[in-house]
Structure formats: C-alpha cells, structure tokens
C-alpha positions in Angstrom: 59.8 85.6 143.7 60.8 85.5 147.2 58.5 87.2 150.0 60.1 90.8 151.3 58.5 89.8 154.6 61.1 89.4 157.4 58.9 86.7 159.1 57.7 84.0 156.0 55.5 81.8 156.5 56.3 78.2 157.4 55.4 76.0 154.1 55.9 72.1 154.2 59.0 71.8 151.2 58.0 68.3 150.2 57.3 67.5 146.3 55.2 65.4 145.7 52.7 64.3 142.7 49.5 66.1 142.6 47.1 64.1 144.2 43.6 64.7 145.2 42.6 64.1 149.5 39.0 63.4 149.2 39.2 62.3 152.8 40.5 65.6 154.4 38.3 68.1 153.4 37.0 69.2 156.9 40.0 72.2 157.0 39.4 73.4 153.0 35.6 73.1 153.2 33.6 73.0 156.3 29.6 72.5 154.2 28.6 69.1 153.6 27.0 69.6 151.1 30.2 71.5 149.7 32.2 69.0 150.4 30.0 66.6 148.2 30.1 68.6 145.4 33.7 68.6 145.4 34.6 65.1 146.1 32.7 64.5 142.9 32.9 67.4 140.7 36.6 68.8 141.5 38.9 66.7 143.6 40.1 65.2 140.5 40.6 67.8 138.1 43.8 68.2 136.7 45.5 71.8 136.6 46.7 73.5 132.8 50.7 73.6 133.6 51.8 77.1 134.6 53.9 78.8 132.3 55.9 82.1 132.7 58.4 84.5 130.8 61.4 86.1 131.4 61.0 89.3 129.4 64.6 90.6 129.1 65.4 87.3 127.2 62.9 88.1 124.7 63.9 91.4 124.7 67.7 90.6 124.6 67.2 88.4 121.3 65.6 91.2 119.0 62.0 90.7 119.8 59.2 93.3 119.9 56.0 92.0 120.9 57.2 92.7 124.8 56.8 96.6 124.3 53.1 95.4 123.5 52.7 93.8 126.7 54.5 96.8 128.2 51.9 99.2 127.1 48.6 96.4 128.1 50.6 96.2 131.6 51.2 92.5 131.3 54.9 92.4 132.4 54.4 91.6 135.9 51.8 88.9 135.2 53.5 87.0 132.0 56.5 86.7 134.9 54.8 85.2 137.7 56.7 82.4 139.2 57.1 80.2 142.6 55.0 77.6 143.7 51.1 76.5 143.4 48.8 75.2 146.2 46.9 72.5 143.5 44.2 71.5 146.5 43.7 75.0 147.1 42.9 75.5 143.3 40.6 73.3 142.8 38.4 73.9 146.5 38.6 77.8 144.6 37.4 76.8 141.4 34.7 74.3 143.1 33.1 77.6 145.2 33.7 80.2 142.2 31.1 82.3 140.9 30.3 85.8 139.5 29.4 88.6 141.4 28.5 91.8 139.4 31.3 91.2 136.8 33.9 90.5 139.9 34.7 86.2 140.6 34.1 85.7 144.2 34.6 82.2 146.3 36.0 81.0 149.7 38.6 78.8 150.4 39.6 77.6 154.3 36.6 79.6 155.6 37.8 82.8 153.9 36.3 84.8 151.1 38.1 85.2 148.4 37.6 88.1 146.0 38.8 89.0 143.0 38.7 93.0 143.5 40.4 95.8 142.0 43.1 95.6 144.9 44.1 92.2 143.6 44.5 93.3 140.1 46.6 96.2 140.7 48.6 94.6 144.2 49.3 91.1 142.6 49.8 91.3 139.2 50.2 94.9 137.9 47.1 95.3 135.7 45.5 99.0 134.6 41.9 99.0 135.4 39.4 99.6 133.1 39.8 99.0 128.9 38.0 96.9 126.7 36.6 93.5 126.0 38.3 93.0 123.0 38.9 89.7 123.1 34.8 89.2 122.3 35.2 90.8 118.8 32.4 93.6 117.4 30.4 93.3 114.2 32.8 95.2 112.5 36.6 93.1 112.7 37.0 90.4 110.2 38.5 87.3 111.8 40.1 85.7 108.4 41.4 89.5 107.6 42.7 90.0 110.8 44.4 86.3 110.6 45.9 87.4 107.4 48.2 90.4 108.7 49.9 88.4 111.6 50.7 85.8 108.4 54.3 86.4 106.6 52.7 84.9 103.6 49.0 86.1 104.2 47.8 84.2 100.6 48.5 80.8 102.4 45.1 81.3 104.4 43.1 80.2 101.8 44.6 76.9 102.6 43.6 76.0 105.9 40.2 76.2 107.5 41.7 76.8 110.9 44.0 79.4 112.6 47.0 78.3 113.2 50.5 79.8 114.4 52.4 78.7 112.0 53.2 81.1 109.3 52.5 83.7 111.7 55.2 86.4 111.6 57.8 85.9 114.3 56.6 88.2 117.2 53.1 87.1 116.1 53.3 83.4 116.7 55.2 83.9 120.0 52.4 86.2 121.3 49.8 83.8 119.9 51.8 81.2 122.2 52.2 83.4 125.5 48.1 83.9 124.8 47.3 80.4 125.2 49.8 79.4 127.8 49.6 82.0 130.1 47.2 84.9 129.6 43.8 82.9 128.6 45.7 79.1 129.5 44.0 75.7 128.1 44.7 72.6 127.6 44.7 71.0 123.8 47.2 72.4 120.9 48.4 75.5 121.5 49.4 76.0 117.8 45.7 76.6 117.0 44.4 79.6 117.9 40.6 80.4 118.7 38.4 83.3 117.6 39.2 85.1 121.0 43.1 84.7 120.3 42.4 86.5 116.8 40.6 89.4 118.4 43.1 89.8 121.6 45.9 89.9 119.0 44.2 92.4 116.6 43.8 94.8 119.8 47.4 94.1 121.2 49.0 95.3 117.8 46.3 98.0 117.4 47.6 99.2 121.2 43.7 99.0 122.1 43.9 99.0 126.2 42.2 95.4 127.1 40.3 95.1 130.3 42.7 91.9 131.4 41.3 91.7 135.0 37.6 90.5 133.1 39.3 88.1 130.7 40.5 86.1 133.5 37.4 86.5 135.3 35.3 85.6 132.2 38.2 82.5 131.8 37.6 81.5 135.4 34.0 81.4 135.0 33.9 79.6 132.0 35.8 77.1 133.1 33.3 76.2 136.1 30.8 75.6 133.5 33.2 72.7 131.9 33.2 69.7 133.2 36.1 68.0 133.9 38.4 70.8 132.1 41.9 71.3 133.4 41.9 74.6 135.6 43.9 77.4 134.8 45.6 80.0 136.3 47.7 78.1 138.6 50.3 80.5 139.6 48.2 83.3 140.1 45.6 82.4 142.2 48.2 80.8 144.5 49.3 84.5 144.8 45.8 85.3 146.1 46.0 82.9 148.2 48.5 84.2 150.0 47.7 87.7 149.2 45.0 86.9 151.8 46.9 85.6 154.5 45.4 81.3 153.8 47.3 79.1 156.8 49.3 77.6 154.0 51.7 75.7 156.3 50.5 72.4 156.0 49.3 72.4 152.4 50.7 70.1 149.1 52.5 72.9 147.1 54.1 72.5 143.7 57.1 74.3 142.9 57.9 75.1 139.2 60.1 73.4 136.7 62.3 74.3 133.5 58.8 73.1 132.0 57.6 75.7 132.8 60.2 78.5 131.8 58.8 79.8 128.2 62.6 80.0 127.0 64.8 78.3 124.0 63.6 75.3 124.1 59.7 76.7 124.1 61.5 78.7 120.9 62.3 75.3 119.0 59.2 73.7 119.9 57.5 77.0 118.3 59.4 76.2 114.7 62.4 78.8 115.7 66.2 78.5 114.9 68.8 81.1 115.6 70.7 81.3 112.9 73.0 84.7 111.6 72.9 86.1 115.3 68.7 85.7 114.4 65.8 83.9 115.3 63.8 83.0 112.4 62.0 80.1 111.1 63.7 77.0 110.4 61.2 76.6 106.9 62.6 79.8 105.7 65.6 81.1 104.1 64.8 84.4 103.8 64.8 85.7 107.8 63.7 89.4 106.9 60.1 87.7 105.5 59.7 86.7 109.1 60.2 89.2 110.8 57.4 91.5 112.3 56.7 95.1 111.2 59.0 98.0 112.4 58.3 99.5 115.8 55.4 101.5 115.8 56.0 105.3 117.2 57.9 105.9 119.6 55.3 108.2 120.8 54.0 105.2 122.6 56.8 102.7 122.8 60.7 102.3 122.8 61.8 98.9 121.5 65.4 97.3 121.9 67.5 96.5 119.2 69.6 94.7 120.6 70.5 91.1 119.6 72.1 89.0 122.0 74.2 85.7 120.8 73.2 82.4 122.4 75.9 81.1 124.1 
C-alpha cells in the first residue's frame, strides 16, 4: 500500500536475493557482544514467505469465512502487502524479548515496541479478548476437528489433523491460519492443536486477543533455533511505523507467490465448477459447503458468486 505521505522516504529499488551481511553490522547493531550473537545465531536464518489476501475475491466467489475475520478485526492484517526489510527482521528477532506480556527489542539504535498503538495504528486489531488459541480443560480437540469435517466419520482414520475433508470455508481458514496469522514453515495441510482451538473460537465468534498470539509466536520462535522467522510483512510496517533510516537497506518486494488467490485455491484441492468452488474429490458441491450464515445480528454475508473469467 502506498505511503499518504507527500515526502516518502528514499528506499534503494534494487532486488536482490536475500542474503545475510555479517560484515556490516556496525549501523543495525552497535554491542559487540550483540553483534556476536547475531553473526552466529541469526544472520542466516531464513524468513517464512509472506502471504496476504485480497478479501473481496473471497468474498466475490461465495465464501463466508471473511465475515469471521470481519468480526475478529483481521481484514486489515490478512491484507498487508509491500515490501520487507529481511536484515532488519532478523537484527529484530536476534534482540526480541518479552516484557510484561508486550515483545520489546531494538533495531538501528531504536526501541522497538510492540504497544497497543501498534496494534490498533498498523494493523487494525481490537484490544483485549481471549487466549483461545491455548485451549481450556473443557474443548475436545478430536470433537472440535470433527465439525469443520464434511464427512466428520472419516476422523477415525487419521491420527493427525489435516485440512482435507474440511468443509470449504474451513480448510481455507485453516490455510490463512498457518500462512499468515500464526506463519510456519513445514505442511501447511496439517494443522496443530492451536489451529483446532483458534478455529473453534473463530466460528464460535469468541473475540481472540490477536495482538498476544503474535507476541506469543514471536517469542516462541526466539526460543527455536534455526526456525524460519515469521511475520515478515508486518514488522517491516513497524519498522517504518517508527521512522528506521530505511534508505540504504536490502528490501524484498512481494510476488504473485505471495497473493493467496486461484492458484493458492487449486493447490488447496478446489475446482470451480457450476459457477462454484468445491472440491475436486467430490460430486456433490452442497456436502462441501460450510453452514449457513449465522445471524445477521452479528454478521451480513455476500451471496454473491462471481464467474472466473
């Protein structure tokens, strides 16, 4: 999205592989000791590929699961785009830590915090709500697993969750989850425990507290060694957010492997077939689809089917 600021900033427009620059540390992180740690902790991590929506397409193909994320205030951050700073990223994640519940670091001599300004400023989210994605005593993970199923008997036959099978809003949400809202690297197609529970509160229309499961993300990934870091496209927003001299720095601009679109829609199992998307596996499209809107007390959902040209 381009800046409303009348005076951008000047930003070097050069692509270029992501690299690390073990040797040019002195402007990104001015503590030796720092700068060890990073030169053999961080500098060659690699970075979970960004993903991002465009919610009208969804919503212009006879989806529903959107209206969720409308209600959770996830529209602005599942549609995040632009460019990443992938040194940047990774001299954040090296300094990260937790601070009272908050993620706090520093990056080019500036602290960086994670604050409720961020939240609401960058990405949209409603303070406050719960931890759902933890679980309680009380949910049943294999019970919740079978309502997202169309066929909910077939989950006697796997000993993993998976997102196939899933009824069609269900298995794109289950995707969005692991590419964008709580990113890793691996197969996307099977979903963890915390998956199960976020998706049990996003069709309960349970308010989640989205700003701690990115913090608790963050956090968890600088306790993994090695693992790819996440987040990309948002904390490149922070970065700028708090005014980082980004002119010289190695950016990464965004590709149509990024765009979560038709071709993310085949990869899922998808075909659209009678002006409808529905599994390729099954004849019968109305099995697949997901349950009627739920009151329009709460939501409004578009029936509208639009005809890929």
């Amino acid at each position: 999205m381009a800046s409303s600021s009348s005076h951008p900033k000047r930003i070097k427009r050069t692509t270029v592989k992501i690299t690390s620059r073990p040797t040019e540390l002195d402007g990104l992180i001015n503590d030796d000791k720092n700068q060890a740690n990073f030169v053999k902790n961080w500098k060659d991590h690699n970075i979970i590929n960004p993903k991002y929506i465009d919610i009208d397409f969804f919503r212009d193909n006879g989806f529903q699961f959107q209206e969720h994320f409308a209600y959770q205030s996830l529209e602005k951050f599942v549609q995040l785009r632009g460019i990443y700073y992938p040194d940047l990223l990774k001299v954040f994640y090296a300094n990260a830590r937790e601070d009272n519940g908050t993620v706090v670091s520093r990056v080019k001599g500036v602290n960086i915090i994670l604050d409720d300004t961020v939240w609401t400023t960058i990405v949209g989210f409603q303070l406050g709500g719960e931890k759902s994605y933890v679980g309680s005593p009380n949910l049943r993970k294999m019970e919740i697993y079978k309502s997202l199923l169309c066929n909910p008997s077939s989950a006697k036959k796997c000993n993993f969750y998976k997102a196939g099978g899933m009824k069609r809003d269900d298995c794109v949400m289950a995707f969005i989850i692991g590419w964008i809202l709580a990113p890793r690297a691996g197969n996307h197609g099977q979903l963890l425990t915390e998956d199960i529970f976020l998706m049990h509160a996003i069709n309960s229309r349970v308010k989640i507290n989205w700003s701690a499961l990115v913090c608790d993300t963050i956090i968890k990934i600088t306790k993994l060694p090695m693992y790819p870091l996440p987040y990309a496209l948002f904390l490149s927003k922070v970065f700028e957010y708090y005014n980082l001299d980004l002119a010289d720095e190695i950016f990464v601009p965004l590709t149509h492997t990024n765009f979560i679109e038709l071709n993310a829609l085949y990869h899922m199992g998808f075909v659209f077939t009678d002006n409808e998307w529905t599994f390729k596996d099954d004849p019968s499209p109305s099995t697949t689809t997901s349950p009627p809107p739920l009151s329009t007390d709460h939501s409004t959902h578009s029936d509208v089917k639009k005809t890929i040209k």
